[in-house]
C-alpha positions as CSV (number, residue, x, y, z in Angstrom):
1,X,0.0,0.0,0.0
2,X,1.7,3.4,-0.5
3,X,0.8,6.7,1.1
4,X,-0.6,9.5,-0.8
5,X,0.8,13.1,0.4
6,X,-2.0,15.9,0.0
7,X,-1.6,18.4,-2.8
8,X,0.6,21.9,-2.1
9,X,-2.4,24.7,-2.5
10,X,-1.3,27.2,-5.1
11,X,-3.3,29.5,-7.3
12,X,-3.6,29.2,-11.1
13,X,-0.8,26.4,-11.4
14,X,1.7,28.5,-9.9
15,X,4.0,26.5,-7.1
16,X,4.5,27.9,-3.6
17,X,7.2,30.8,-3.2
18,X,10.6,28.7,-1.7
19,X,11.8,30.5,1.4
20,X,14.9,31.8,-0.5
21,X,12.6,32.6,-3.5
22,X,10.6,35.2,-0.8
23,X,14.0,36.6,0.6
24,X,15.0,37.0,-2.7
25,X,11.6,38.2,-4.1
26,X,11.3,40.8,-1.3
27,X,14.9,42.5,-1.8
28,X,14.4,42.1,-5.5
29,X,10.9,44.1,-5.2
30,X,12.2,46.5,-2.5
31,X,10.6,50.2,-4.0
32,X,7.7,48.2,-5.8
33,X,4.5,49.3,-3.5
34,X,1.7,49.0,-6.3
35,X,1.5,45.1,-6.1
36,X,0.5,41.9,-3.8
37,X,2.9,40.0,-1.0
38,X,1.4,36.4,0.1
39,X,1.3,35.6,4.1
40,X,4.0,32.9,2.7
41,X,6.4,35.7,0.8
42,X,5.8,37.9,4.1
43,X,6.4,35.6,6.9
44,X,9.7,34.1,5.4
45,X,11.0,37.3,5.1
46,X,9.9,38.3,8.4
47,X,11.5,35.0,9.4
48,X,15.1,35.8,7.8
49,X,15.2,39.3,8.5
50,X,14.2,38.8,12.2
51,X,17.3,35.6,12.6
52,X,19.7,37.9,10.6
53,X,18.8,41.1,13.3
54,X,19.3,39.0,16.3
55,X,22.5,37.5,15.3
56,X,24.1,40.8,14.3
57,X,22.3,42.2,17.6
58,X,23.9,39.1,19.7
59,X,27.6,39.9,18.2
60,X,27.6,43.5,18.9
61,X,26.6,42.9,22.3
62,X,29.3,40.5,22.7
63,X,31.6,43.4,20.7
64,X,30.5,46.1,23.4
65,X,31.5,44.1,25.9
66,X,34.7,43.1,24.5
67,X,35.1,46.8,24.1
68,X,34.2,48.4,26.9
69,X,34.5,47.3,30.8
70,X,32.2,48.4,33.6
71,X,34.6,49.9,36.2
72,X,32.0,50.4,38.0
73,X,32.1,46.4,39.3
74,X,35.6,47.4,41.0
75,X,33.6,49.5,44.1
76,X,34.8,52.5,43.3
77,X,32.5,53.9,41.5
78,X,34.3,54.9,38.7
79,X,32.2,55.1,35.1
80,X,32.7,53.0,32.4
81,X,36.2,53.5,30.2
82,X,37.7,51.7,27.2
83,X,40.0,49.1,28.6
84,X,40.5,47.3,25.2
85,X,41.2,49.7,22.0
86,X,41.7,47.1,19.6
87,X,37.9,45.5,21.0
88,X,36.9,49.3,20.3
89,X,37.8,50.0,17.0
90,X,36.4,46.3,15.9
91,X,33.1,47.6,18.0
92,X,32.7,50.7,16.0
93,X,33.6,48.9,12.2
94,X,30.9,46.7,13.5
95,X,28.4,48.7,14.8
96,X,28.6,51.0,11.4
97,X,28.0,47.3,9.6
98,X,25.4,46.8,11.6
99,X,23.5,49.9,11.4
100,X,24.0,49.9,7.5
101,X,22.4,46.7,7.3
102,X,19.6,47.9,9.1
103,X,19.3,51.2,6.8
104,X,19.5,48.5,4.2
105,X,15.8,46.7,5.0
106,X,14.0,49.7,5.5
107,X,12.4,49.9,1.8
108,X,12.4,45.9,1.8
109,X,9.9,45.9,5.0
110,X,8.5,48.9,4.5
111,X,7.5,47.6,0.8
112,X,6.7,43.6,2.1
113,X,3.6,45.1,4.7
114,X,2.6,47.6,2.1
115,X,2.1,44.6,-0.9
116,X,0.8,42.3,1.8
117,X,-1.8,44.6,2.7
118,X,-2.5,44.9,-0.6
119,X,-2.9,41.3,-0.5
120,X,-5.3,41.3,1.8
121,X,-7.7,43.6,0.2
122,X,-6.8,46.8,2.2
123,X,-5.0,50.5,1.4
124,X,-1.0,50.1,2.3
125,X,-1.4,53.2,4.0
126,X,-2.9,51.2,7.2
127,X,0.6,50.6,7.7
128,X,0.9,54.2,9.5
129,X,-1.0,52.4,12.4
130,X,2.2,51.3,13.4
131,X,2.1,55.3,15.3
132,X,0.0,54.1,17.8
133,X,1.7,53.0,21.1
134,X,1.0,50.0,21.4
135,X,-1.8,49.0,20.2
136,X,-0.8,49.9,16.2
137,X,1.8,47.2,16.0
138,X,-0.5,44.7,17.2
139,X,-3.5,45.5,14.9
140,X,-0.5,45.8,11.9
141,X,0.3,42.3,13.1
142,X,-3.1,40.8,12.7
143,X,-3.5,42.4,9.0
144,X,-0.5,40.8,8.2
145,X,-2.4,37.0,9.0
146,X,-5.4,38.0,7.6
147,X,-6.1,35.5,4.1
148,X,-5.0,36.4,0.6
149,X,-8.2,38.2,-0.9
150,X,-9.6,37.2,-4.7
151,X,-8.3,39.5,-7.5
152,X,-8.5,42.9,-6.8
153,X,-6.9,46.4,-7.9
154,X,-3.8,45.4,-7.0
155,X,-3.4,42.2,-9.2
156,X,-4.2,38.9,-9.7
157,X,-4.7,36.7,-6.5
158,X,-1.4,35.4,-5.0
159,X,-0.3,31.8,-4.1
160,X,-0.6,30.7,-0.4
């Protein structure tokens, strides 16, 4: 007897986006803002931009404190100084990496939510709800689950 898998779902014969096909799809498409993002292209892009953050974010910690020592933790009192100059100027080429990498995904996430509301059916300009303390990123969050909707004025429907 052999076992049957169940059918990917895709949407006019199209396959599912890979997870390397949506990080690539989402650089590749960073300044387009007229057009759809599935909850698949989204959520693996949120997925490898998220890992690649906290890994850079996890080294320059461990840089700062290679870099800098709390003099503090002697008992005297004294503030923090740069005991390692070498650990310093690493921390700063790092830190300038860091934040240009981050300067880097601003159009790339900025366009993903704005095609993925499209997706859904709604105006990309929802995405300014992110202003509210709070409570925007949380409402952003749930339009970014919500289901693909049917053909609309932004294009064709989009594979799950």
């Amino acid at each position: 007897m052999t076992t049957q898998t169940a059918p990917t779902v895709a949407t006019a014969g199209t396959a599912p986006i890979s997870f390397w096909g949506a990080v690539a799809s989402v650089l590749g498409k960073y300044a387009d803002f007229s057009t759809r993002a599935s909850r698949r292209e989204f959520w693996f892009f949120a997925i490898f931009a998220t890992v690649i953050q906290v890994v850079l974010s996890t080294i320059l910690l461990v840089l700062t404190v290679w870099a800098f020592t709390a003099s503090a933790l002697d008992g005297r009192g004294t503030p923090p100084t740069i005991t390692n100059p070498t650990g310093f100027i690493v921390f700063v080429v790092y830190a300038t990496v860091f934040g240009l990498w981050s300067l880097y995904l601003i159009m790339p996430v900025l366009s993903v939510h704005v095609r993925r509301f499209h997706d859904a059916g709604y105006t990309g300009w929802l995405l300014l709800l992110v202003a509210i303390p709070s409570v925007g990123s949380i409402v952003v969050f749930v339009f970014m689950a919500l289901p693909s909707a049917a053909d609309n004025q932004w294009g064709p429907a989009s594979p799950r």
